[in-house]
C-alpha positions in Angstrom: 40.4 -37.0 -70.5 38.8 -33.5 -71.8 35.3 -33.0 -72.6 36.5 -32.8 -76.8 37.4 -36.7 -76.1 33.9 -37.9 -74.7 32.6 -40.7 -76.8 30.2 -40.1 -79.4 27.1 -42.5 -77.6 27.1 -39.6 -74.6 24.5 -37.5 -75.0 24.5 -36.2 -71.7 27.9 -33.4 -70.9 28.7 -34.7 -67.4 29.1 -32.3 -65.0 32.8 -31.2 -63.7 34.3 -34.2 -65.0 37.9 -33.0 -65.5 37.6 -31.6 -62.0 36.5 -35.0 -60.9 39.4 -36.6 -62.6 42.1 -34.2 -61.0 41.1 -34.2 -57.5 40.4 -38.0 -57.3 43.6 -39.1 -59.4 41.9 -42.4 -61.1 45.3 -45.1 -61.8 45.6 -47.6 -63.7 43.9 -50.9 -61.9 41.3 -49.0 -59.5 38.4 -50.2 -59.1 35.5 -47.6 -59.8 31.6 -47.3 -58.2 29.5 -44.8 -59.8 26.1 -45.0 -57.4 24.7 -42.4 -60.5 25.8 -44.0 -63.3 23.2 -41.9 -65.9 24.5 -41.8 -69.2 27.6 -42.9 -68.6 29.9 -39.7 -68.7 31.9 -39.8 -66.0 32.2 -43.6 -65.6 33.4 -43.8 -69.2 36.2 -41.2 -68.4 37.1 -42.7 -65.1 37.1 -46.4 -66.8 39.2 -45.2 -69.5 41.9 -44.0 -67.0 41.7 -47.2 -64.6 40.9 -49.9 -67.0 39.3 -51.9 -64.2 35.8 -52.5 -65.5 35.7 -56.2 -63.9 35.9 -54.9 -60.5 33.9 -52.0 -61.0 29.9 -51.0 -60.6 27.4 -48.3 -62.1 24.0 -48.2 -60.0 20.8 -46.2 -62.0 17.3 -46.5 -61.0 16.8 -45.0 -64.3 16.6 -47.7 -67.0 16.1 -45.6 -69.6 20.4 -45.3 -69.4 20.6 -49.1 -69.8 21.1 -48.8 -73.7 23.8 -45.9 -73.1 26.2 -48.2 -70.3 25.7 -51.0 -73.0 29.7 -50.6 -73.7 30.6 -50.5 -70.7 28.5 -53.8 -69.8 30.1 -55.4 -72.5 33.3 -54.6 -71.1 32.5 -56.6 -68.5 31.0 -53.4 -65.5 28.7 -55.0 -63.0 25.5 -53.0 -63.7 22.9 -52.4 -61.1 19.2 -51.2 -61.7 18.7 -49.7 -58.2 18.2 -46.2 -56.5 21.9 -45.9 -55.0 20.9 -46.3 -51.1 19.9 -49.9 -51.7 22.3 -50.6 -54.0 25.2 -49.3 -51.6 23.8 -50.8 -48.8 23.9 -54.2 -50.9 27.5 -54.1 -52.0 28.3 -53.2 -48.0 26.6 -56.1 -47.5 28.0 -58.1 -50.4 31.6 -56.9 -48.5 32.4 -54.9 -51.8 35.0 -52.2 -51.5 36.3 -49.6 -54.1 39.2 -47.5 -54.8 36.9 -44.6 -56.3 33.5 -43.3 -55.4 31.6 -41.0 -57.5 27.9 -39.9 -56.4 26.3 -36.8 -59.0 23.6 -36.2 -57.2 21.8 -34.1 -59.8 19.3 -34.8 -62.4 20.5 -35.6 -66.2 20.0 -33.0 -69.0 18.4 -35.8 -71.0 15.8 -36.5 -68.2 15.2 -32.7 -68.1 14.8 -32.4 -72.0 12.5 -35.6 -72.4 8.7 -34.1 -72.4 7.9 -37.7 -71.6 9.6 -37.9 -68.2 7.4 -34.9 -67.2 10.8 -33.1 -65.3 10.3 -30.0 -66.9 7.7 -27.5 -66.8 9.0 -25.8 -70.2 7.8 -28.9 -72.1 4.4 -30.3 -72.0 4.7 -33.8 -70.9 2.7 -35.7 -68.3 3.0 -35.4 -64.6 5.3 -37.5 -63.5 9.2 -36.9 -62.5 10.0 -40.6 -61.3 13.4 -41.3 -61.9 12.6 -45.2 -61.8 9.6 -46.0 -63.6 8.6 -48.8 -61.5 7.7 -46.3 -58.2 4.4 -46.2 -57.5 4.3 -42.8 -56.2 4.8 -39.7 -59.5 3.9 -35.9 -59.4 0.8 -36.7 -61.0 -0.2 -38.8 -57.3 1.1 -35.8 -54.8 -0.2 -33.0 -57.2 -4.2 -34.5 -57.3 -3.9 -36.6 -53.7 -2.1 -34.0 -51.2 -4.2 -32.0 -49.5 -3.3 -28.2 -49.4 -0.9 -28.7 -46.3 0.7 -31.3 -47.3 1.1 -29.6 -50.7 2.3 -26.2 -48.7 4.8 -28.4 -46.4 7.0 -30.0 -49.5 6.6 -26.5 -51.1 8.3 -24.5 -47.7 11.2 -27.5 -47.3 12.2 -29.1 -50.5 10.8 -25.5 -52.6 13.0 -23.5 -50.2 9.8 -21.0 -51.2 8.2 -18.2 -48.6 5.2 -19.4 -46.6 2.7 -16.9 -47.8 3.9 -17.8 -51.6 3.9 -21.8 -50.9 0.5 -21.4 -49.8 -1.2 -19.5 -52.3 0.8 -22.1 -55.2 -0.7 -24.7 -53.0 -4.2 -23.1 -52.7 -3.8 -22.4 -56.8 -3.1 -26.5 -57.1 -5.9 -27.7 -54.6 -8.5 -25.2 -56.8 -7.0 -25.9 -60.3 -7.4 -29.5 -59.7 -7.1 -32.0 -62.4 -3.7 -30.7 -64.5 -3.2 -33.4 -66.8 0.3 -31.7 -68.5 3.2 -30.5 -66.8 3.0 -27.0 -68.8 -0.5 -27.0 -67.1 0.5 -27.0 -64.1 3.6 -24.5 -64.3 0.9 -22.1 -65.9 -1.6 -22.3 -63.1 1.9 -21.2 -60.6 2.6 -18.5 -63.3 -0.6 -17.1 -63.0 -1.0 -16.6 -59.2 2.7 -15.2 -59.0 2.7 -11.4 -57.9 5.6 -9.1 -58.9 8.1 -8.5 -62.0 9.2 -11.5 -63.7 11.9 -13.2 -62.1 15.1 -14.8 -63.7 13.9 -18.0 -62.9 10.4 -19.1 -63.7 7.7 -19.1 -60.9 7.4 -23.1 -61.0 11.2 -23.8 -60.5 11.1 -24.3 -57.2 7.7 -26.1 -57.1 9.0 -28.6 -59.7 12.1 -28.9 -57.8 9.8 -29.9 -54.5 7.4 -32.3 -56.8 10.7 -34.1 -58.0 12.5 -34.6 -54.3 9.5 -35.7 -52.8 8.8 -38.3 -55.8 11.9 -39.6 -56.0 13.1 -39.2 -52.2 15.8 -37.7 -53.1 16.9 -36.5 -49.8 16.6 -39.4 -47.2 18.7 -41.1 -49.9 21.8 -38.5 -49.3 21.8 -38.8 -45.7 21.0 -42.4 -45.8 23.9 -43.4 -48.3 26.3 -40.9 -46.5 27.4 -43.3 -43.5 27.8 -46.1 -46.1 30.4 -44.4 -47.8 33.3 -45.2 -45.9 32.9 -48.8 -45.7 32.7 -49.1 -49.4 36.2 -47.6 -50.0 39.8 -49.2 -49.5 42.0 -47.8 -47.6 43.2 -44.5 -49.5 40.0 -44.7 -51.9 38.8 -41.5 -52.9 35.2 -40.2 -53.1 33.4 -37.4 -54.7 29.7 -36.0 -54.9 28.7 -33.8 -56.2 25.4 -31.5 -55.4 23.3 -29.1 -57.0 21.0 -27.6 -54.8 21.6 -26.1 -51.4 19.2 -28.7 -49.7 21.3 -31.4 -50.5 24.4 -29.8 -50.8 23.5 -28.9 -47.2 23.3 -32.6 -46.2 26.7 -33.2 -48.2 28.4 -30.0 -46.3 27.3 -31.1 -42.8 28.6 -34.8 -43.2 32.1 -33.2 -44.4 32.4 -31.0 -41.7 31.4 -34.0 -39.2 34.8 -36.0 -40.7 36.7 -32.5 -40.4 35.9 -32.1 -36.7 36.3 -35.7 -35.6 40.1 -34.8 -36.3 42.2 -38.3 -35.5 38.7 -40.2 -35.4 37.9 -39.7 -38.5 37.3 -41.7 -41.4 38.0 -39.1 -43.5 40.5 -37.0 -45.2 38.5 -34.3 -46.5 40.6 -33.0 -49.4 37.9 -30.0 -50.8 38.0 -27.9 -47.4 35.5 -25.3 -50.1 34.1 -27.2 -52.7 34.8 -26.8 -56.4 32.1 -25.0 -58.0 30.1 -25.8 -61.0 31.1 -22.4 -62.5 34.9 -23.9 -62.9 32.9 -26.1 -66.0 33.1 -23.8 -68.5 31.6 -26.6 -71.0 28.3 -27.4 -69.2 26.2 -24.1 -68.6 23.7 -26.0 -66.3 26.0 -27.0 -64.2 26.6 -23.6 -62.4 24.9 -24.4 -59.1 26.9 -27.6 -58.9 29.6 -28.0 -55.7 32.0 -30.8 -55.8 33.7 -32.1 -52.3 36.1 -34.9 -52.2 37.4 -37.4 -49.4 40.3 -39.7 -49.0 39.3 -42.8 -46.9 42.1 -43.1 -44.2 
């Protein structure tokens, strides 16, 4: 399936789809677990081609994508309201196995473009990046509750910014204290950054921390990892794909672990370089996206 032959209900271009669909080979009768089931995208392309939807999951912490998987409930998809650690470590549990795995790891353009979920710093919305609502913890919490260290700590590892830059954004944070908009907050980083303007705007990277530490976004990659193999058959293939290099990082390592344990491994890793998001010539924001594949031996 193209991108032309999407469904009119998605609003949300999924990311290297017909890549997905030609390195994992989805036949008639597989069964299909999407552990980030968003809008529906992929899932609806991969269903389409296996016409399994009885034996086959989506997992979403986010429920505002309930009303877009609603055809493919009706259809008869198990659908599960759960960040996609718990939900993978409940269908282990359950003794659930697949013939296709697909984790997209990255955050949907709807999410991004909805003022109200407070994602992006280009739209004034309030402060709070949680991809499921019902979490306690939002940006709002960590932006007026860190201190400056802790603020300067998720700036340095999930920012990926310079010490020296992380703490004066932190400093600006601690000093500009309460922001009560998003656009706020991304001004108040604007106005402390030194030099030319960048290609990227001077929050990026601070939103991109906020998000990963609200939604845990990392522990969940290199929790759900292990999981993997016990949720495929025999000769079931899975693919994630990442966006940025911290989790792409997580993804990379894992991969290379099933490469080196040679006979051992559980593992056939089919992507030994991953296909880049600049192959998807019909979604521009998916350029930093990497896609890696393995068949389950």
């Amino acid at each position: 399936m193209s991108i032309k032959e999407h469904p009119p209900h998605i609003v949300h271009i999924p990311v290297l789809l017909d890549a997905s669909i030609a390195a994992m080979q989805p036949t008639k009768g597989e069964s299909y677990l999407d552990l980030t089931a968003g809008y529906g995208g992929h899932a609806t392309a991969f269903l389409k081609l296996s016409g399994n939807y009885k034996q086959s999951v989506l997992v979403d912490r986010d429920r505002h994508t309930a009303p877009y998987l609603e055809n493919l409930v009706n259809q008869g998809i198990d659908l599960r309201h759960q960040d996609f650690y718990s939900a993978a470590r409940q269908l282990v549990e359950e003794g659930k196995t697949f013939d296709l795995v697909l984790a997209d790891l990255g955050v949907s353009s709807p999410q991004l473009d909805r003022a109200e979920r407070g994602f992006s710093f280009s739209k004034e919305g309030p402060l709070d990046m949680r991809m499921d609502q019902s979490n306690e913890k939002s940006a709002d919490q960590i932006v007026h509750t860190y201190s400056e260290a802790e603020l300067v700590d998720i700036i340095i590892r999930y920012g990926e910014e310079p010490k020296p830059l992380a703490r004066r954004i932190a400093q600006a944070i601690v000093a500009g204290r309460p922001f009560h908009t998003t656009k706020e907050l991304a001004e108040a980083i604007e106005h402390i950054s030194r030099g030319p303007r960048k290609r990227i705007h001077p929050a990026t990277r601070t939103f991109q921390a906020l998000r990963i530490e609200v939604n845990d976004e990392l522990k969940q990659v290199e929790d759900v990892l292990p999981l993997l193999p016990k949720l495929l058959k025999p000769g079931g293939r899975v693919g994630v794909i990442s966006f940025h290099s911290l989790e792409d990082r997580i993804v990379k390592r894992y991969f290379a672990e099933q490469i080196a344990d040679g006979y051992e491994a559980e593992f056939t890793v089919l992507t030994k370089k991953p296909i880049p998001g600049t192959d998807d010539v019909h979604n521009p924001r998916s350029r930093s996206a990497k896609l890696r594949v393995a068949v389950k031996k």
